[in-house]
Structure formats: structure tokens, C-alpha cells
C-alpha positions in Angstrom: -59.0 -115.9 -102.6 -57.4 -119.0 -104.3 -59.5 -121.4 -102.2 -62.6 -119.9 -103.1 -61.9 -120.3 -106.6 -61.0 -123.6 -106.3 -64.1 -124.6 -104.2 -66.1 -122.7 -106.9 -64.7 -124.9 -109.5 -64.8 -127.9 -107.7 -68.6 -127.2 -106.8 -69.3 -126.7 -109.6 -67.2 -130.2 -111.1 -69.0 -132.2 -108.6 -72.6 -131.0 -109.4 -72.0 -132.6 -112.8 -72.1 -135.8 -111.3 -73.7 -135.6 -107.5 -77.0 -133.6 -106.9 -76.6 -130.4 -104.5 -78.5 -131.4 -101.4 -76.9 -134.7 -101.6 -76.0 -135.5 -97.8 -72.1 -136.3 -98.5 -72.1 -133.3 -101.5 -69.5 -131.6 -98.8 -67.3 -134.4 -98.8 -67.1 -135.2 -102.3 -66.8 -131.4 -103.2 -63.3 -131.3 -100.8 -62.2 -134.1 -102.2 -62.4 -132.9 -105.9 -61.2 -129.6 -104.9 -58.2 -131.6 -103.6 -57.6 -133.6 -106.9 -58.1 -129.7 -108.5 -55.3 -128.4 -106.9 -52.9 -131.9 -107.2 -53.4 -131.6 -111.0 -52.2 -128.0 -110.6 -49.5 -128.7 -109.0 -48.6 -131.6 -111.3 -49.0 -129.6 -114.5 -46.8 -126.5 -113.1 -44.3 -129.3 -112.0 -44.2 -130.6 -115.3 -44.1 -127.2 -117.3 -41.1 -126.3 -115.2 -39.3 -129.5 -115.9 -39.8 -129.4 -119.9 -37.7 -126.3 -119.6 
């Protein structure tokens, strides 16, 4: 379920800048989904440390 959503918002992130039938819109979409999820895990990281 989690992965769908991110993929959904990554999709959706890299259509902003790359057109959908572009041939490497696959690669570019997992590696924005990727960066998605880093910055997640960066910002709950840094909310738990602030406490």
C-alpha cells in the first residue's frame, strides 16, 4: 500500500518535469520515488531528534 502511494506521488512529481511516454519516464519515476522516501526518512529522523 505504502509503495503505491509513493509511486503515485512520484509519478505524478516527475510528470512535472519529464513527459509520460518518455522512454526512461520509468527510471526517473524510481528514482524520485527514492528521493520521496529519503526525505521521509530524514524529516521523521529529525522530528524525533528535536524531541
Amino acid at each position: 500500500m505504502w509503495a503505491r502511494l509513493v509511486l503515485v506521488a512520484a509519478g505524478a512529481v516527475t510528470a512535472l518535469f519529464l513527459s509520460r511516454d518518455a522512454d526512461n519516464f520509468g527510471v526517473v519515476e524510481g528514482m524520485v520515488g527514492i528521493a520521496l522516501v529519503a526525505a521521509v526518512v530524514v524529516a521523521l529522523a529529525l522530528l524525533r531528534r528535536r524531541r
